[in-house]
Biopython code that builds the backbone (N, CA, C, O; Angstrom):
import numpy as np
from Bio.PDB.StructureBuilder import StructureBuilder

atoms = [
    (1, "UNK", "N", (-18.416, 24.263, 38.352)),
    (1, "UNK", "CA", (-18.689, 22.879, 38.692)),
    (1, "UNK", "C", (-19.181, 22.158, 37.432)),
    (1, "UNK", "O", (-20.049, 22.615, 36.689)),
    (2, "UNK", "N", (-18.361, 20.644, 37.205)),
    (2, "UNK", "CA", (-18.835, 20.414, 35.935)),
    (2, "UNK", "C", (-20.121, 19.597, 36.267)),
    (2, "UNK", "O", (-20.351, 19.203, 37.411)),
    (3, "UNK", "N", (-21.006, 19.346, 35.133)),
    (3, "UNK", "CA", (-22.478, 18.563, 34.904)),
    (3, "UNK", "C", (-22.751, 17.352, 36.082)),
    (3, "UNK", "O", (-23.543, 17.248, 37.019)),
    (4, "UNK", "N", (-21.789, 16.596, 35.588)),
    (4, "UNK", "CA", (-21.857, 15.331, 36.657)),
    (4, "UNK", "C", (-21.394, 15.771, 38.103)),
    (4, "UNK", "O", (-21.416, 14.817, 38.881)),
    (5, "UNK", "N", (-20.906, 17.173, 38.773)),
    (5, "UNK", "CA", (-20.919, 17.342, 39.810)),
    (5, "UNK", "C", (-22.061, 18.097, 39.951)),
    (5, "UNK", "O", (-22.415, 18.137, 41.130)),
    (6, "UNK", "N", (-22.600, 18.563, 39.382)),
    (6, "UNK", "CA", (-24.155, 19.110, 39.952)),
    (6, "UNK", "C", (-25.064, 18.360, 40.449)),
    (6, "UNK", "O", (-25.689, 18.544, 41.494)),
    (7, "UNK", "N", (-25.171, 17.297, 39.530)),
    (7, "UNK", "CA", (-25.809, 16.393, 39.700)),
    (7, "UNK", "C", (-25.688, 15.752, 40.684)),
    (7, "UNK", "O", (-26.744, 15.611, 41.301)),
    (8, "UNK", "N", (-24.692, 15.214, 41.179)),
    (8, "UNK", "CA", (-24.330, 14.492, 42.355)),
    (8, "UNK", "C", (-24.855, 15.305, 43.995)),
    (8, "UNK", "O", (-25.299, 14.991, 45.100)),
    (9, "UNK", "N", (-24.471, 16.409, 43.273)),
    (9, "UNK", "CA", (-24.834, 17.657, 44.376)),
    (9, "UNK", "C", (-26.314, 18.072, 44.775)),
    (9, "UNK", "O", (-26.720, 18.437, 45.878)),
    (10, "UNK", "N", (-26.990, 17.926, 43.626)),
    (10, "UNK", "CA", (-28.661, 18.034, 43.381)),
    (10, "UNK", "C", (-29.287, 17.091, 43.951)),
    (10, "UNK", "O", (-30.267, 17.438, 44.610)),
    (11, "UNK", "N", (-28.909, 15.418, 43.893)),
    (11, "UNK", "CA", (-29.098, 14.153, 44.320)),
    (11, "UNK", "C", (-29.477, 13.633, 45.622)),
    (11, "UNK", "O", (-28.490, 13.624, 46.358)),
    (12, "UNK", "N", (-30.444, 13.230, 46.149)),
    (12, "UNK", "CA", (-30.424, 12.837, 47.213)),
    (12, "UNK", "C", (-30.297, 11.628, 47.714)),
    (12, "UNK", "O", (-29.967, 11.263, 48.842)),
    (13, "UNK", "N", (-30.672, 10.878, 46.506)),
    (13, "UNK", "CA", (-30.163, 9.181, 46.604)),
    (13, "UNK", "C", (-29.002, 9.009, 45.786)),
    (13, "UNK", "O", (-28.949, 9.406, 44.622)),
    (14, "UNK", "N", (-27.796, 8.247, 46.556)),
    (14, "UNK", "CA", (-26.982, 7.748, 45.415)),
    (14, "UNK", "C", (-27.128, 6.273, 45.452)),
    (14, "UNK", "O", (-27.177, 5.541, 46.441)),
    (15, "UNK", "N", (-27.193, 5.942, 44.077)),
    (15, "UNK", "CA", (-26.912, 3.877, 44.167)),
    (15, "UNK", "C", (-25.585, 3.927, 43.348)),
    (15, "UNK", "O", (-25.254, 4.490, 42.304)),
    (16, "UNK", "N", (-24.727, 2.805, 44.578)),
    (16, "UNK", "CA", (-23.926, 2.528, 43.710)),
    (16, "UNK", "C", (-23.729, 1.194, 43.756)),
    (16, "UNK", "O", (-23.899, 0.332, 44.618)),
    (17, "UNK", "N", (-23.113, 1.217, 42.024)),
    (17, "UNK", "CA", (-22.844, -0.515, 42.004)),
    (17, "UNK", "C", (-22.033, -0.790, 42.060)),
    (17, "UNK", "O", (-21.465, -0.687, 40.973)),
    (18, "UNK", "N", (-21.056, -1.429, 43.302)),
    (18, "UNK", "CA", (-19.865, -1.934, 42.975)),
    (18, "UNK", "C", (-19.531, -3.129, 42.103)),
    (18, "UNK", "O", (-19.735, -4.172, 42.724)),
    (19, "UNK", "N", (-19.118, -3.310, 40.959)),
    (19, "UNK", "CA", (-18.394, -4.562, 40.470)),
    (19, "UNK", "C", (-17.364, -4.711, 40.550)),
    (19, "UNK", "O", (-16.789, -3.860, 41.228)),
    (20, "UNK", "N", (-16.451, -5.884, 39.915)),
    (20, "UNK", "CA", (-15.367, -6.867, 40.193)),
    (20, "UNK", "C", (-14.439, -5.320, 39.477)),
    (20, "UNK", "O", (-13.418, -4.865, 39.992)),
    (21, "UNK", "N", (-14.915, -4.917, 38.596)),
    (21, "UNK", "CA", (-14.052, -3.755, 38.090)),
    (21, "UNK", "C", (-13.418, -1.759, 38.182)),
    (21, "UNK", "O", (-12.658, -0.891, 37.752)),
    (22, "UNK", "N", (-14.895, -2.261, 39.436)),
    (22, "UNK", "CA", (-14.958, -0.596, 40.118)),
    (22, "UNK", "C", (-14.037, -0.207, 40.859)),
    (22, "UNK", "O", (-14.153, 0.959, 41.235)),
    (23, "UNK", "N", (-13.103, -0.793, 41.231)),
    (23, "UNK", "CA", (-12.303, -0.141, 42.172)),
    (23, "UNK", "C", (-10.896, 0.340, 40.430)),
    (23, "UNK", "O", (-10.446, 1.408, 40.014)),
    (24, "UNK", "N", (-10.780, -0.632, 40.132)),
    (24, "UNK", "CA", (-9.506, 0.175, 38.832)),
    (24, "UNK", "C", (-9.899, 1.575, 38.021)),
    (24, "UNK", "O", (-9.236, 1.878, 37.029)),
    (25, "UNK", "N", (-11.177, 2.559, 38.546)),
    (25, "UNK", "CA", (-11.686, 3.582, 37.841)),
    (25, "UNK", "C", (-11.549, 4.544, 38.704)),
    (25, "UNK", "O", (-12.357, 4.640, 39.627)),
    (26, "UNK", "N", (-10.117, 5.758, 38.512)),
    (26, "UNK", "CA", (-10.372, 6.996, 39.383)),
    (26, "UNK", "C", (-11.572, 7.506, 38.985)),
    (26, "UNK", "O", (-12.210, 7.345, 40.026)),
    (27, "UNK", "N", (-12.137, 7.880, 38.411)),
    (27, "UNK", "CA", (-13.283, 8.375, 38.097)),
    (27, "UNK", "C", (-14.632, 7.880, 39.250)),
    (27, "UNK", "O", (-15.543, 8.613, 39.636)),
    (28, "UNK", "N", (-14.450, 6.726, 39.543)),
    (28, "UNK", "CA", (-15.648, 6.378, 39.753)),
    (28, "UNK", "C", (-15.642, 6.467, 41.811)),
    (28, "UNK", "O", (-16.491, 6.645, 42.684)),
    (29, "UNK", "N", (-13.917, 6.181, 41.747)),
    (29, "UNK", "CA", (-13.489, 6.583, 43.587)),
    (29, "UNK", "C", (-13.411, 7.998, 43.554)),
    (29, "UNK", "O", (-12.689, 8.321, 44.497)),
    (30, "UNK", "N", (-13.746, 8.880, 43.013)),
    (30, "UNK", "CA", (-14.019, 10.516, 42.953)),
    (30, "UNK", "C", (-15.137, 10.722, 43.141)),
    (30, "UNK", "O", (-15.525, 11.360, 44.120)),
    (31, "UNK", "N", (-15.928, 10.225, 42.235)),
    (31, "UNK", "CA", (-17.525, 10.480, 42.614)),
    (31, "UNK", "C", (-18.333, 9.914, 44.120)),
    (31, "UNK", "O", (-19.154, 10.450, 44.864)),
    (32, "UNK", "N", (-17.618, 8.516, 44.128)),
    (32, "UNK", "CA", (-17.620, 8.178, 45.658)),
    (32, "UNK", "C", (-17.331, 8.967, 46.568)),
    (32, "UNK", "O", (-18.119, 9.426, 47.395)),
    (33, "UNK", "N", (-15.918, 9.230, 46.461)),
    (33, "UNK", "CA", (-15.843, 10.309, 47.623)),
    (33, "UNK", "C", (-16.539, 11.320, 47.456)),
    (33, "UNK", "O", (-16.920, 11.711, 48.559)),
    (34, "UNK", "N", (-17.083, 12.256, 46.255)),
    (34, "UNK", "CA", (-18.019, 13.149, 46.479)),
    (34, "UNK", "C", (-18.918, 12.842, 47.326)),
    (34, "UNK", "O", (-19.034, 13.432, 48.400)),
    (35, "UNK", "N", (-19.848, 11.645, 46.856)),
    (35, "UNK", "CA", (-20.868, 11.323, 47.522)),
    (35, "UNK", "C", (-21.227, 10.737, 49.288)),
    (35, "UNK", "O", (-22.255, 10.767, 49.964)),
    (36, "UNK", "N", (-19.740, 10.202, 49.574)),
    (36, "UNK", "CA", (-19.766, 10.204, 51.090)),
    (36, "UNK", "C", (-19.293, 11.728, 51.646)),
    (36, "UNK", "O", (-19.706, 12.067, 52.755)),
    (37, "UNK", "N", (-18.728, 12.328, 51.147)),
    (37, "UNK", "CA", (-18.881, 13.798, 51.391)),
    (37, "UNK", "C", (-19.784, 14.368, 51.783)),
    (37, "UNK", "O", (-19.885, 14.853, 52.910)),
    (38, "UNK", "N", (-20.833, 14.413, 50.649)),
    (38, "UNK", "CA", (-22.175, 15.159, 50.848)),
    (38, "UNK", "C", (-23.536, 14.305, 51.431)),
    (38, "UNK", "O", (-24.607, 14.909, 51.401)),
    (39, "UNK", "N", (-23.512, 13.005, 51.925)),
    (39, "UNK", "CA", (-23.677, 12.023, 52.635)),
    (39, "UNK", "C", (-23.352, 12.804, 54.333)),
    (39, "UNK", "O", (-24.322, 12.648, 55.075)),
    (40, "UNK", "N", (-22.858, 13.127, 54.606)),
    (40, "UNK", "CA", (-22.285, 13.454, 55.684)),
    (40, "UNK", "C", (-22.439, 12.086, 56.678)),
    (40, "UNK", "O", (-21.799, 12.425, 57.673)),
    (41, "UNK", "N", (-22.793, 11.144, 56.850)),
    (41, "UNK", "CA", (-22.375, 10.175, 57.936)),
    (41, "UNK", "C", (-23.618, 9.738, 58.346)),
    (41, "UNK", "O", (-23.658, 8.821, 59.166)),
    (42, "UNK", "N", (-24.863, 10.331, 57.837)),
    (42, "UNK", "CA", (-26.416, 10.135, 58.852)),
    (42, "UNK", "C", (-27.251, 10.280, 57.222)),
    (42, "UNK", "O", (-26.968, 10.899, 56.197)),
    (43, "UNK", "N", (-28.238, 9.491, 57.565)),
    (43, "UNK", "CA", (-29.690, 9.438, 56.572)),
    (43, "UNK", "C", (-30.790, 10.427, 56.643)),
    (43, "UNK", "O", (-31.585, 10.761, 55.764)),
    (44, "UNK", "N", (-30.621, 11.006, 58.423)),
    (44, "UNK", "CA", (-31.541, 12.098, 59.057)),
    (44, "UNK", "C", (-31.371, 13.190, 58.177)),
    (44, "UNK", "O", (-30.534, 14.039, 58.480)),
    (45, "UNK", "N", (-32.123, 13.325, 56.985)),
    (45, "UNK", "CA", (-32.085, 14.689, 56.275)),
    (45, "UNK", "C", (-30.993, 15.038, 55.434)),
    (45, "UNK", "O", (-30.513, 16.072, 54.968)),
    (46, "UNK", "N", (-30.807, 14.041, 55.408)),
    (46, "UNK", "CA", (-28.963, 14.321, 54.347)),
    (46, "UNK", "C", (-29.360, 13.003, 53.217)),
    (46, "UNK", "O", (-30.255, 12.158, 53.188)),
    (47, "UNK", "N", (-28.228, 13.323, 52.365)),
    (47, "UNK", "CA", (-28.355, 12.081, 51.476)),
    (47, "UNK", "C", (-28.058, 10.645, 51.605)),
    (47, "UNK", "O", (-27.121, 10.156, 52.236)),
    (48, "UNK", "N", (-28.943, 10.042, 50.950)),
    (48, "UNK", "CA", (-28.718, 8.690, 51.272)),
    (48, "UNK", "C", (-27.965, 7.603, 49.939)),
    (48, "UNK", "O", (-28.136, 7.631, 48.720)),
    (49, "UNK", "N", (-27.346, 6.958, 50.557)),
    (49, "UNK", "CA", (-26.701, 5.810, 49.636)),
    (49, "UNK", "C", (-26.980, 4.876, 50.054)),
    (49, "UNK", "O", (-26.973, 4.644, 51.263)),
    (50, "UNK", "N", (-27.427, 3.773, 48.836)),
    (50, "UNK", "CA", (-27.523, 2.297, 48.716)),
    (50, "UNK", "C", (-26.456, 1.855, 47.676)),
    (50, "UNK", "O", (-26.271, 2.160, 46.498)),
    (51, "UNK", "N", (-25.984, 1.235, 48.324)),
    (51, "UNK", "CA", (-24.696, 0.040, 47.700)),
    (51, "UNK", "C", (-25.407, -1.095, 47.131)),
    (51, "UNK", "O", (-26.178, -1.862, 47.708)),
    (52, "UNK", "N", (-25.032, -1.089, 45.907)),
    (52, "UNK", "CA", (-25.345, -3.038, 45.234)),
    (52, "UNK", "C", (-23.710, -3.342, 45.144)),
    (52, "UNK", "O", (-22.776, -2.561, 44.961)),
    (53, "UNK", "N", (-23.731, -4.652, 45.326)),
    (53, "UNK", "CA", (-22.836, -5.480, 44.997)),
    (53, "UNK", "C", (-22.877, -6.598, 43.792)),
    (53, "UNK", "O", (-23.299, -7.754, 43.764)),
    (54, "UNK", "N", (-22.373, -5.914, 42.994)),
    (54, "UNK", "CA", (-22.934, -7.097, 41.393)),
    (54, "UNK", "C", (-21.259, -7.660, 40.976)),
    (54, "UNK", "O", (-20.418, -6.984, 40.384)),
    (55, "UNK", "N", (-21.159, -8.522, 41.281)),
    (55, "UNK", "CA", (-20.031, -9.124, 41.390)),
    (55, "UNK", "C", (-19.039, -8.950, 42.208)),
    (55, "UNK", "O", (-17.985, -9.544, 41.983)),
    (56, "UNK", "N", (-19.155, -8.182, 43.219)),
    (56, "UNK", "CA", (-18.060, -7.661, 44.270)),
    (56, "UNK", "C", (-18.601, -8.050, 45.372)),
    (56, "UNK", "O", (-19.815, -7.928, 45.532)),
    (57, "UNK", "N", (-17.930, -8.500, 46.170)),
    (57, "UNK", "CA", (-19.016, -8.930, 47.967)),
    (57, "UNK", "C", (-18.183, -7.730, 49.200)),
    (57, "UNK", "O", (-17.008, -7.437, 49.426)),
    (58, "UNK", "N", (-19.255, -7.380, 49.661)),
    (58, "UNK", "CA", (-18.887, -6.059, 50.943)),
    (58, "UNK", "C", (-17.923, -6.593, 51.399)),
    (58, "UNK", "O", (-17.310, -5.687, 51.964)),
    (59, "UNK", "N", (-17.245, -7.745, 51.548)),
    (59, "UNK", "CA", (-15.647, -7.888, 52.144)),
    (59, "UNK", "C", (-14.270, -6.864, 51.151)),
    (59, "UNK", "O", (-13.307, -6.152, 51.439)),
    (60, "UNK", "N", (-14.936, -7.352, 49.936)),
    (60, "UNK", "CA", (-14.115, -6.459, 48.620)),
    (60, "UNK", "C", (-14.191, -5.157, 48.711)),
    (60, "UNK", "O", (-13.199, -4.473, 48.454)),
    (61, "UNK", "N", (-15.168, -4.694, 49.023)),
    (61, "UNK", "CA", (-14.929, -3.266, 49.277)),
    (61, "UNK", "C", (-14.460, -2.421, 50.453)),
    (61, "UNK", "O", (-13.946, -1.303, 50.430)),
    (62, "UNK", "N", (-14.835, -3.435, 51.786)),
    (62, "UNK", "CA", (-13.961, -3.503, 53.200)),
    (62, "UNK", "C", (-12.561, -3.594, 52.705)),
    (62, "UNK", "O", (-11.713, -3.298, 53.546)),
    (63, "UNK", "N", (-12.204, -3.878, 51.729)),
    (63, "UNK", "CA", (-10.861, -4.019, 51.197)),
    (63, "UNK", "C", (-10.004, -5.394, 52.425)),
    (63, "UNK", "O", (-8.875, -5.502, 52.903)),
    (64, "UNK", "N", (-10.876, -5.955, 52.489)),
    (64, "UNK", "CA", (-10.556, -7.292, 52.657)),
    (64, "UNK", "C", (-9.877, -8.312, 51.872)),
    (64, "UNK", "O", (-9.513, -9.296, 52.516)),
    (65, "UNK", "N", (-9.721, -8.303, 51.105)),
    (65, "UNK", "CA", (-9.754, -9.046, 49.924)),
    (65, "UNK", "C", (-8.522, -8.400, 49.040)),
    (65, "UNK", "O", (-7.883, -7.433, 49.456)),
    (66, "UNK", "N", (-8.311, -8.908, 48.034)),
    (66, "UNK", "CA", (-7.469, -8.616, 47.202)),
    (66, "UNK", "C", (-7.865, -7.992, 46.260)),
    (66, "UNK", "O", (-7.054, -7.270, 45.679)),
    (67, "UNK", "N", (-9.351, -8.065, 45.757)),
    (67, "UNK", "CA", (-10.109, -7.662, 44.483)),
    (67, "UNK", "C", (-10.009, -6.348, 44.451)),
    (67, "UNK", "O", (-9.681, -5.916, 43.346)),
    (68, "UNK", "N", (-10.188, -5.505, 45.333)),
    (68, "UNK", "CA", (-10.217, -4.288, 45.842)),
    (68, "UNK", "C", (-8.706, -3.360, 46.218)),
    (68, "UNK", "O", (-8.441, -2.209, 45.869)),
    (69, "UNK", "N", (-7.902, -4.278, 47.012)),
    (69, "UNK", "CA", (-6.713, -3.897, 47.026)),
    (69, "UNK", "C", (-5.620, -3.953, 46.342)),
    (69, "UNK", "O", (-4.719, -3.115, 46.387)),
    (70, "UNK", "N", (-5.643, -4.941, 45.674)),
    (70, "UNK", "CA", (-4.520, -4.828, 44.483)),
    (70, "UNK", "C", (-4.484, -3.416, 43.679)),
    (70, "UNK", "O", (-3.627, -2.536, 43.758)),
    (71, "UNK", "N", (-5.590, -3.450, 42.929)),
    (71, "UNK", "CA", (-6.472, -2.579, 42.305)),
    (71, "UNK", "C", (-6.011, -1.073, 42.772)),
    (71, "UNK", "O", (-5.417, -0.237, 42.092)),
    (72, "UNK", "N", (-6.355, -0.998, 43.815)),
    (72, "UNK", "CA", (-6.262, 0.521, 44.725)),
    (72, "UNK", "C", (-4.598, 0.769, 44.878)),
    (72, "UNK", "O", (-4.055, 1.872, 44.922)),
    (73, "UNK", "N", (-3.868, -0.676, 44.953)),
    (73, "UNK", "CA", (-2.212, -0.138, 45.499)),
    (73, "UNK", "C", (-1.969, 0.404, 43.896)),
    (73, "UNK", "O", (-1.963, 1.633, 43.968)),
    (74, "UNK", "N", (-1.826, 0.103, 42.895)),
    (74, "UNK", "CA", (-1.711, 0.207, 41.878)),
    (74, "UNK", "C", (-1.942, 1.726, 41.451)),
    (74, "UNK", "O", (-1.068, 2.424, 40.936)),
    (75, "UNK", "N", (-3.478, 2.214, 41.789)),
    (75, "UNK", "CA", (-3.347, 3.566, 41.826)),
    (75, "UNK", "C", (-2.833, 4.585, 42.105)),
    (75, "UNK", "O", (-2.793, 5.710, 41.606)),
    (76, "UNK", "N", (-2.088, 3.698, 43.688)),
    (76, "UNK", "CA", (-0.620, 5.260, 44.030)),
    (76, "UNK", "C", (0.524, 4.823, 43.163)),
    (76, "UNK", "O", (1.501, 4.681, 43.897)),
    (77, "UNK", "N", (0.823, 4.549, 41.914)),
    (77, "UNK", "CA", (1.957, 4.942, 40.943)),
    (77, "UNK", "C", (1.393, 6.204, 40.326)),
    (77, "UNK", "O", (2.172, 7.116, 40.051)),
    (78, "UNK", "N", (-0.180, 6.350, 40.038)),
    (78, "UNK", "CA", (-0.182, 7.397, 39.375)),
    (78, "UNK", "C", (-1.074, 9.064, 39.940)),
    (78, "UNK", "O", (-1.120, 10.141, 39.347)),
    (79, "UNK", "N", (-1.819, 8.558, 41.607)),
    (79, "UNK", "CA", (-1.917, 9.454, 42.168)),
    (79, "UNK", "C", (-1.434, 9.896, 43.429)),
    (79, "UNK", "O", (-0.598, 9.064, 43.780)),
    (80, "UNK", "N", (-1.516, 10.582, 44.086)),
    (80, "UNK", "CA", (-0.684, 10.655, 45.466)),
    (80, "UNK", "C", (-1.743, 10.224, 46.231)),
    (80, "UNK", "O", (-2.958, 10.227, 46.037)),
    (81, "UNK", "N", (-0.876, 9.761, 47.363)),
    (81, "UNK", "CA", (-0.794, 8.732, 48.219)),
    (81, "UNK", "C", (-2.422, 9.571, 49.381)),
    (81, "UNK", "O", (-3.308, 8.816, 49.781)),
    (82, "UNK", "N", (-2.443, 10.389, 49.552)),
    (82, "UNK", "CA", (-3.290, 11.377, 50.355)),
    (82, "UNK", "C", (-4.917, 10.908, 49.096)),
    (82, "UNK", "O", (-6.085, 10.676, 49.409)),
    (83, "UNK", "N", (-4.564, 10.924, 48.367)),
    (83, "UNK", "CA", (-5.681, 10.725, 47.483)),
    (83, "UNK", "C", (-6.423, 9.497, 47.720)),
    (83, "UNK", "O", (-7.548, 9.355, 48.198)),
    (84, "UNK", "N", (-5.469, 8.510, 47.237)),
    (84, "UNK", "CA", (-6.010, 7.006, 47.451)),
    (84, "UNK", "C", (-6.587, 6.925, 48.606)),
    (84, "UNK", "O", (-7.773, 6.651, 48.789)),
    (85, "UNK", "N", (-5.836, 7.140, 49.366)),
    (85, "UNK", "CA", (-6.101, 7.249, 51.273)),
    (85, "UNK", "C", (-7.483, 7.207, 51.319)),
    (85, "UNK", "O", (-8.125, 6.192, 51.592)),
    (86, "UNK", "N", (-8.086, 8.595, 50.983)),
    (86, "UNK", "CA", (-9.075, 9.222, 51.035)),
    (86, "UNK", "C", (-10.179, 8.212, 50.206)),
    (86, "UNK", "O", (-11.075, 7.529, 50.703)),
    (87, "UNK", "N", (-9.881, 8.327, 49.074)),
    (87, "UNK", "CA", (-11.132, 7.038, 48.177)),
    (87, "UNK", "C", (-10.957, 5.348, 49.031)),
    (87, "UNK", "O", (-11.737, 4.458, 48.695)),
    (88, "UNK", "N", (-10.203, 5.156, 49.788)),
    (88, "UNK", "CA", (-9.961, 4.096, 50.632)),
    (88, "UNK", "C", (-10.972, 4.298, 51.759)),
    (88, "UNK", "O", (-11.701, 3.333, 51.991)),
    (89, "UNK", "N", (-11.105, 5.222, 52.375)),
    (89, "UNK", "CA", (-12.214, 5.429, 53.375)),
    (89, "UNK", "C", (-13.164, 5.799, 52.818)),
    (89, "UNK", "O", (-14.105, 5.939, 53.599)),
    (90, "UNK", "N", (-13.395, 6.041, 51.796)),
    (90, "UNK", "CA", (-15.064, 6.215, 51.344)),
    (90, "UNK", "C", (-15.232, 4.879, 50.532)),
    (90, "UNK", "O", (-16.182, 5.065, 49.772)),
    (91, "UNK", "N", (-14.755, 3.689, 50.370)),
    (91, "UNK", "CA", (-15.043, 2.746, 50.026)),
    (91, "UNK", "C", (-15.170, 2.049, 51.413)),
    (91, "UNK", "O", (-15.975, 1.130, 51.564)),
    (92, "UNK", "N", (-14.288, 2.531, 52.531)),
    (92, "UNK", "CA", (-14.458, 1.876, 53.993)),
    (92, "UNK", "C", (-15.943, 2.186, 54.526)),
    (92, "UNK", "O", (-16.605, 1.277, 55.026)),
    (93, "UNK", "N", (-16.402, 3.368, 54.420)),
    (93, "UNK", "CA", (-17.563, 3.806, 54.917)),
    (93, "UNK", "C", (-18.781, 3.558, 54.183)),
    (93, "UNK", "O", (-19.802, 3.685, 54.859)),
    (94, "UNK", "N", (-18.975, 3.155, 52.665)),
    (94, "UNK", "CA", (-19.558, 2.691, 51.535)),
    (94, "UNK", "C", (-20.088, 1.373, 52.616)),
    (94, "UNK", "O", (-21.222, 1.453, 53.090)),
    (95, "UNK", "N", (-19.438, 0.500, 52.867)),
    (95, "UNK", "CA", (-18.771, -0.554, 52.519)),
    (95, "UNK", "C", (-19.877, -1.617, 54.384)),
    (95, "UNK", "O", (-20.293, -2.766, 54.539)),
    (96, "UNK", "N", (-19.874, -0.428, 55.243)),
    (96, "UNK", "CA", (-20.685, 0.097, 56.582)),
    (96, "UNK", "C", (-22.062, -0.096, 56.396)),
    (96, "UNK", "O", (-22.899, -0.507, 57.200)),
    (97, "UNK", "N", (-22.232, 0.398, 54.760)),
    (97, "UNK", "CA", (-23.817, 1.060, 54.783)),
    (97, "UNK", "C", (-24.124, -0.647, 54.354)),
    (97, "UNK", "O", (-23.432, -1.536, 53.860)),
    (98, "UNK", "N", (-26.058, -0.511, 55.012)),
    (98, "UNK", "CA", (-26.569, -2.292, 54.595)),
    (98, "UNK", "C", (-27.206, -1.733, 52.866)),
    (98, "UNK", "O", (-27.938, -0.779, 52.600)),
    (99, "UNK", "N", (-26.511, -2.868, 51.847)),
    (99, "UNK", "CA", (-26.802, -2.959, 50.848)),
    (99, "UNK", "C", (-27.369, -4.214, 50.288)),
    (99, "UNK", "O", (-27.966, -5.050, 50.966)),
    (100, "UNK", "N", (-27.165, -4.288, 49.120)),
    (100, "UNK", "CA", (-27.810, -5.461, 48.113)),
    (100, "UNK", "C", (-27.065, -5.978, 47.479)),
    (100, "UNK", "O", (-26.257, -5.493, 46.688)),
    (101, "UNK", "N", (-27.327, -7.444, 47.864)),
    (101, "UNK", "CA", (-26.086, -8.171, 47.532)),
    (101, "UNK", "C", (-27.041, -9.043, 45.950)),
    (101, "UNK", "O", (-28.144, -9.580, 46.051)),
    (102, "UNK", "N", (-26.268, -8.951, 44.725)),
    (102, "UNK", "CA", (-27.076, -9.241, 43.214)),
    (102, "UNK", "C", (-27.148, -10.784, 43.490)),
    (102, "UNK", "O", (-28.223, -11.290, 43.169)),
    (103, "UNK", "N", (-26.140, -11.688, 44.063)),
    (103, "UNK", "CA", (-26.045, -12.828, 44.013)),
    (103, "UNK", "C", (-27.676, -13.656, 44.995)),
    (103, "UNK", "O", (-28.278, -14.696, 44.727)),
    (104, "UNK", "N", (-27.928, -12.595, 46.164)),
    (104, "UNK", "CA", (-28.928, -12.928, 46.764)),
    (104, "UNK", "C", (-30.261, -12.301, 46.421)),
    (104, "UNK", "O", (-31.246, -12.261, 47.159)),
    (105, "UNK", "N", (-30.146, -11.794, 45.138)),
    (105, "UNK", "CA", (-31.237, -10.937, 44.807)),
    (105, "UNK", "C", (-31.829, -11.869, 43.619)),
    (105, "UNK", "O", (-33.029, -12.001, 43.374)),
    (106, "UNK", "N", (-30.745, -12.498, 42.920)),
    (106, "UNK", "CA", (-31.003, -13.190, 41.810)),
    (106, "UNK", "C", (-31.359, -14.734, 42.140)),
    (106, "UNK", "O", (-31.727, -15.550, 41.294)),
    (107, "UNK", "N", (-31.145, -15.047, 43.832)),
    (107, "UNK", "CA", (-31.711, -16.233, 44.365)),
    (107, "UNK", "C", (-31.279, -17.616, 44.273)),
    (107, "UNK", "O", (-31.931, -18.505, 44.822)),
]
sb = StructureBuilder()
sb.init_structure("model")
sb.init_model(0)
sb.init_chain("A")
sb.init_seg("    ")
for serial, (resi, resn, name, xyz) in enumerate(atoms, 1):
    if name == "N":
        sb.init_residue(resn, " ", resi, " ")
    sb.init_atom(name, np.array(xyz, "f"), 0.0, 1.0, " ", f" {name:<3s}", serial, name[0])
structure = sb.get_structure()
């Protein structure tokens, strides 16, 4: 297991920040899906995630929007289709959890 999966694994809080640019990074919909993985669905004793939204609004990551989906169709030219799928519902389930929105934080 490499470094940054230990870690993730060791972790009991994850924050993540979605921006206007997070969805064009396999890297970063991998670690997501790690983390709703080991999240298992409940806060009761399992890990917890908080979502910020710093330039992205929870509709974008509902994949409502285009910001998010363009982005993601683009990715099945270069991964299979079962893959995306999958980082598609852990941005769906991300997306569920109550987070922090930067625009209402900054007032």
């Amino acid at each position: 297991m490499r470094e940054l999966e230990r870690a993730i694994c060791g972790s009991r809080v994850y924050i993540v920040v979605f921006s206007r640019n997070y969805a064009s990074s396999a890297w970063c919909h991998r670690e997501l899906d790690m983390m709703v993985d080991l999240h298992g669905g409940s806060n009761v004793g399992k890990k917890i995630i908080l979502p910020i939204f710093y330039g992205a609004d929870p509709v974008d990551v509902k994949l409502r929007t285009e910001l998010y989906r363009e982005t993601l169709d683009s990715h099945k030219d270069r991964y299979r289709q079962d893959v995306v799928k999958k980082w598609e519902e852990a941005l769906k389930t991300v997306s569920r959890i109550s987070g922090w929105d930067s625009k209402a934080i900054q007032g």
